[in-house]
C-alpha positions as CSV (number, residue, x, y, z in Angstrom):
1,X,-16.7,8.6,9.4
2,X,-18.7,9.8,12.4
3,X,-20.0,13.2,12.3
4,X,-17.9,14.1,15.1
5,X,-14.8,13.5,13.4
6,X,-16.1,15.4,10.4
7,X,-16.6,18.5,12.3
8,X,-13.2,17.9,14.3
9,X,-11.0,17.3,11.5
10,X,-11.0,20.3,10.1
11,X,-9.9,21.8,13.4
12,X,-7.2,19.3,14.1
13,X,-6.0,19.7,10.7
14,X,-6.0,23.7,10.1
15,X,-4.8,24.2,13.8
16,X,-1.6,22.2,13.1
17,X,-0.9,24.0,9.6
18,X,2.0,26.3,11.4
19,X,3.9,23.3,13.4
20,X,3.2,20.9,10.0
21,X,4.7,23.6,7.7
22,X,7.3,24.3,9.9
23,X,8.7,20.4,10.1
24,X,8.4,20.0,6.5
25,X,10.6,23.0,5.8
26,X,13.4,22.0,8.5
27,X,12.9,18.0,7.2
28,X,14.0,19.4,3.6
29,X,16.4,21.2,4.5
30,X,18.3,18.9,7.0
31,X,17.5,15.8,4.1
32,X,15.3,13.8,6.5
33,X,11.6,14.3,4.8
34,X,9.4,11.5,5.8
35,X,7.9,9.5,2.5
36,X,3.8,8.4,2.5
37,X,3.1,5.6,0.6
38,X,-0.9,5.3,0.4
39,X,-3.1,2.5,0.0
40,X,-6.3,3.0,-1.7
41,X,-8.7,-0.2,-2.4
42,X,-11.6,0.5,-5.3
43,X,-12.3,3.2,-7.1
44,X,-15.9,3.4,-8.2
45,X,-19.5,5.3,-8.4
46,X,-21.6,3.0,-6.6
47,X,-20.3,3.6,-3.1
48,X,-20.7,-0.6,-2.7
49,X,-18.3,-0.9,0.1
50,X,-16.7,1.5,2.8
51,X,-13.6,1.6,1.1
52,X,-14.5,2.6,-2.7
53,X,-13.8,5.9,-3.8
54,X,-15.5,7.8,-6.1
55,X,-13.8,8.5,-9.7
56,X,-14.5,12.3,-9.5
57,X,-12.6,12.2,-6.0
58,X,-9.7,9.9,-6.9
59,X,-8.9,12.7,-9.3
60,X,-9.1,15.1,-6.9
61,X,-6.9,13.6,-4.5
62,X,-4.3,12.8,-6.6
63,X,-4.4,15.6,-8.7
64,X,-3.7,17.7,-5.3
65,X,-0.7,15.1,-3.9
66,X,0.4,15.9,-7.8
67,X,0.5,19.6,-7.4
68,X,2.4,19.2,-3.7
69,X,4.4,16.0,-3.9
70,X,6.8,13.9,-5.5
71,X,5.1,11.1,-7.2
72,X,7.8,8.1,-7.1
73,X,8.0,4.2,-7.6
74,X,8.4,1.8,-4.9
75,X,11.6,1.6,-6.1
76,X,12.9,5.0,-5.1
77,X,11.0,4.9,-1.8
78,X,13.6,2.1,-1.1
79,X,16.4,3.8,-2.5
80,X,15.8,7.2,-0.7
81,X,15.5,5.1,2.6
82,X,18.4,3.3,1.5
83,X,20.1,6.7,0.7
84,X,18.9,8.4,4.2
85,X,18.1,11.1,2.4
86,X,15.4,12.7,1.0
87,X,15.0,16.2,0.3
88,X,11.9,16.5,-1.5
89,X,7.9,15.8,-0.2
90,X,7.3,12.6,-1.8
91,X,4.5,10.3,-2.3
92,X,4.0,6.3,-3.7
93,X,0.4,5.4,-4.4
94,X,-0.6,1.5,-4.0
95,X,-3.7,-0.3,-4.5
96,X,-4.9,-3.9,-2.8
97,X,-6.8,-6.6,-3.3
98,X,-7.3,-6.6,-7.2
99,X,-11.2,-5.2,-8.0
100,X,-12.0,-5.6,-11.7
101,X,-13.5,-1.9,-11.1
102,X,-10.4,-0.2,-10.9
103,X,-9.8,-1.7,-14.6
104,X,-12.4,0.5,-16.0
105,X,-11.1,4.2,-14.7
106,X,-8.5,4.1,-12.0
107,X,-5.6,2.4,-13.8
108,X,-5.9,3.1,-17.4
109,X,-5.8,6.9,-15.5
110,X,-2.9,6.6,-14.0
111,X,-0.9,5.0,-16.5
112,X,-1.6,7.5,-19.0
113,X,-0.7,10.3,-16.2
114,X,2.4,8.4,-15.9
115,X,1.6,8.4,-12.1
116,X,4.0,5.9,-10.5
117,X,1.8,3.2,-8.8
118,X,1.8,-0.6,-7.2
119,X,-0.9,-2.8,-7.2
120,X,-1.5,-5.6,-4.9
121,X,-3.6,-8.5,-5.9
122,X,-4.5,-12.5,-4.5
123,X,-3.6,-15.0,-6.2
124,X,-6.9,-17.3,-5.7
125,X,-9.2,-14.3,-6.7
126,X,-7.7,-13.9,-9.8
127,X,-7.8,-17.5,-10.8
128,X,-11.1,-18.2,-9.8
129,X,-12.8,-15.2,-9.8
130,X,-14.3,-15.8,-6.8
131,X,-15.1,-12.7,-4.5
132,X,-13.3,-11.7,-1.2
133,X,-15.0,-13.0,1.7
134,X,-14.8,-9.2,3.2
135,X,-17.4,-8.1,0.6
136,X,-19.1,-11.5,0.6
137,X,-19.8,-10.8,4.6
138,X,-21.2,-7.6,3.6
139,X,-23.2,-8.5,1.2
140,X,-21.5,-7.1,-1.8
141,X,-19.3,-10.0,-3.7
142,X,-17.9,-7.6,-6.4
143,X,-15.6,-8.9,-9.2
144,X,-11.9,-9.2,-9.0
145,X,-9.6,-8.4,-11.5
146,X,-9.2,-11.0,-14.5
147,X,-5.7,-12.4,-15.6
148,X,-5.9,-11.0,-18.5
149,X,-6.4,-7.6,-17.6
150,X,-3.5,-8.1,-15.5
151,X,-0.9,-9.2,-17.7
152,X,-2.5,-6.1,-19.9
153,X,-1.8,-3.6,-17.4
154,X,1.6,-5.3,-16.6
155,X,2.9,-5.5,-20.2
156,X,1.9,-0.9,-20.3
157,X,4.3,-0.7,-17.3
158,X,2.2,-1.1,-14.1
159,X,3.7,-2.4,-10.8
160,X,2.2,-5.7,-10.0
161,X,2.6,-7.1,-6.4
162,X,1.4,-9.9,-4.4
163,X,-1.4,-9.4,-1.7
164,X,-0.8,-13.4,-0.4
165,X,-2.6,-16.5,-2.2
166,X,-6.1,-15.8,-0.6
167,X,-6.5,-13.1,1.3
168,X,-5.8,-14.8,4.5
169,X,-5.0,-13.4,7.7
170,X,-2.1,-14.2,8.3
171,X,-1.1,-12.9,11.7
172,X,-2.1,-16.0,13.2
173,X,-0.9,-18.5,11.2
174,X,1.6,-20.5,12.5
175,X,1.4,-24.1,9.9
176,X,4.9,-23.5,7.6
177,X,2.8,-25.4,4.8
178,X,0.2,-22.5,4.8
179,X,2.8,-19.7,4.9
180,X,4.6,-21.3,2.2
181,X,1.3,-21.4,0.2
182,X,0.2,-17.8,0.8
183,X,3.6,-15.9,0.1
184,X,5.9,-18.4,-1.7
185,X,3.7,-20.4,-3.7
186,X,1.6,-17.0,-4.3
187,X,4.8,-15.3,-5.8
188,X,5.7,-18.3,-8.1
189,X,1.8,-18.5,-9.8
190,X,1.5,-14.7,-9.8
191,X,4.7,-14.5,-11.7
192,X,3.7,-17.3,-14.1
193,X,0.5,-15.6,-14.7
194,X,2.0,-12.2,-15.7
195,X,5.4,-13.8,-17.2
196,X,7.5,-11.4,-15.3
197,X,9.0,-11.0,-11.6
198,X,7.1,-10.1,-8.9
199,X,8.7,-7.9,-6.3
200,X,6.7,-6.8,-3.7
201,X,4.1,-8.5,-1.0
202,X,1.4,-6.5,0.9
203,X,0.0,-7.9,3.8
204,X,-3.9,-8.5,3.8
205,X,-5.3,-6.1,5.8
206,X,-2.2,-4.9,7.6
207,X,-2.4,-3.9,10.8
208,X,0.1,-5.6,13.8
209,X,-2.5,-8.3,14.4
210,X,-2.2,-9.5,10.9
211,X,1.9,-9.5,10.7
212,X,4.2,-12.2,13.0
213,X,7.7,-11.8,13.0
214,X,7.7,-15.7,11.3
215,X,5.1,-14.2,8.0
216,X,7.7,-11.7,8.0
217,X,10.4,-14.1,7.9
218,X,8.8,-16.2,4.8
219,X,8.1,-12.9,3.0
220,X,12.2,-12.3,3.3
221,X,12.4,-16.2,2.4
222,X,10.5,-15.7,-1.0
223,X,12.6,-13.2,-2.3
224,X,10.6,-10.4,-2.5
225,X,12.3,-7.1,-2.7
226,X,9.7,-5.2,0.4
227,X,7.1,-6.2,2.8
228,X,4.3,-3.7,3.0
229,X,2.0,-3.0,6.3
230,X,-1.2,-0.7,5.9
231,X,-1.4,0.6,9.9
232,X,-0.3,4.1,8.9
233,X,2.9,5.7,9.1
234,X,5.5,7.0,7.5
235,X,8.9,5.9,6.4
236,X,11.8,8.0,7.4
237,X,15.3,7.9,5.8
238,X,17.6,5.3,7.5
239,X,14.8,3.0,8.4
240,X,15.0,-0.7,7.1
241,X,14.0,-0.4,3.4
242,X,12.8,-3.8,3.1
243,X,9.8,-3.3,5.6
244,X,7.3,-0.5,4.0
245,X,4.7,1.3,6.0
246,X,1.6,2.3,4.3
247,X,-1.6,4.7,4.9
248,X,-4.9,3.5,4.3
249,X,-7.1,6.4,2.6
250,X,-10.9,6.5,1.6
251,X,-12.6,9.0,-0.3
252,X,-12.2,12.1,1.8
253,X,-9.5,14.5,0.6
254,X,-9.3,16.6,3.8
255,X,-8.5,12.9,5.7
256,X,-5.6,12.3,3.1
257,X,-4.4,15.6,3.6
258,X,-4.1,14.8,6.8
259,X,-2.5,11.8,6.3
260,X,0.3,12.6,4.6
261,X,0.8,16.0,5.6
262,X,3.4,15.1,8.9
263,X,0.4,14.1,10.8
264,X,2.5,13.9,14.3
265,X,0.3,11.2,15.0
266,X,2.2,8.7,12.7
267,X,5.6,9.4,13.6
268,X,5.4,6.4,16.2
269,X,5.7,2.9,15.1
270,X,4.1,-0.4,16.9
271,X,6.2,-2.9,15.0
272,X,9.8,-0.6,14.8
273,X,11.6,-2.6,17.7
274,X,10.9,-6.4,15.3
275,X,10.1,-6.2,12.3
276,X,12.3,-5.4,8.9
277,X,15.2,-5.7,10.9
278,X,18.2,-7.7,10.0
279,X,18.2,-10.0,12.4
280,X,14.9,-11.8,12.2
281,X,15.6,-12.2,8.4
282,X,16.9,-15.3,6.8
283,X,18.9,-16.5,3.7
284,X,16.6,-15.5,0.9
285,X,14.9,-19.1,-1.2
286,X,16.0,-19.1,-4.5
């Protein structure tokens, strides 16, 4: 983050403490508390990449959304939108890509803290072991996850989800034979591979560029349960349940207190008037 921002932050953050405190209060009270669902990536002491976090401050960060929020599945995110209400602050924590790293500390953590949390991998890393072509570009091809780790983690109760066969943008992608391959085929392998259903799909990297209203479609198509964005945002009770809005984090707690703290920044919603609505959805392939 630029210095700038460091040093603004702060400001932004502890000026706003009255009007954040003040919503979260009346959204409690009236039932309508917004839900974060964050998305962190690798969690790690070499600082390899812009988005690993440190173990010590992984802790930290969810040790203090522990002590203030509601840690819940991505089940009950769904069924309090479903619901329209929720009453209580409440936070889901998810993970992409798949990094072998988050094997060592990260999940065996969070399992045994009985944290509630979803994990998004691709399919083709995890076969091949081959690294993502964002760390290759950097310089940095670090190790995804193996299967076996995964059906590991799986079989002690964690959430695994689908982050598309390999990585692919797929905002752009317009070949039905590549969609197919990157959401449905992706779902069928991952779910041989662990020997249980797979339920939820993440889309690589996340933002509006990277989503069309026809991905969108095949994701509905391949019978997964939610879609899940990363361009920030909350999700408010009464919105769509099948379309989940997530918040990228890194490794700087005051940034994810910001985050999910009503940031009134993250109220608006680029993709609200399309997508997860009923009527770009089709019958689901079974």
């Amino acid at each position: 983050m630029n210095l700038w921002k460091r040093w603004l932050l702060p400001i932004y953050y502890y000026g706003t403490w009255p009007i954040r405190t003040g919503y979260g209060w009346l959204s409690a009270c009236r039932g309508r508390c917004p839900i974060a669902v964050v998305v962190f990536h690798r969690v790690a002491d070499d600082q390899a990449t812009p988005w690993t976090c440190p173990t010590d401050v992984f802790r930290q960060q969810i040790d203090w959304l522990r002590r203030r929020f509601e840690l819940i599945s991505l089940a009950e995110v769904q069924d309090r939108l479903c619901e329209q209400t929720s009453r209580r602050l409440a936070v889901h924590i998810t993970f992409d890509d798949g990094y072998a790293d988050n094997a060592r500390f990260a999940l065996p953590w969070l399992l045994e803290q009985k944290v509630p949390c979803t994990y998004f991998v691709s399919v083709e890393q995890v076969r091949t072991g081959k690294p993502f072509d964002h760390d290759l570009a950097i310089g940095c091809p670090l190790p995804p996850n193996r299967s076996e780790e995964l059906r590991q983690f799986a079989e002690a109760g964690l959430e695994i989800g689908c982050h598309s066969y390999s990585h692919r943008d797929l905002g752009p992608v317009k070949d039905p034979s590549v969609l197919e391959k990157e959401i449905v085929q992706a779902r069928w392998e991952l779910e041989d591979l662990l020997a249980r259903p797979v339920r939820y799909f993440a889309f690589p990297f996340g933002v509006p560029k990277n989503i069309s209203r026809e991905a969108f479609r095949w994701v509905h198509r391949a019978g997964y349960e939610a879609a899940c964005s990363a361009y920030g945002g909350y999700n408010l009770p009464g919105r769509d349940p099948f379309h989940i809005r997530r918040i990228p984090v890194d490794s700087w707690l005051l940034r994810l207190k910001n985050h999910v703290l009503f940031d009134p920044r993250k109220f608006s919603d680029p993709l609200a008037d399309w997508i997860g609505q009923s009527s770009i959805l089709e019958p689901v392939i079974r």
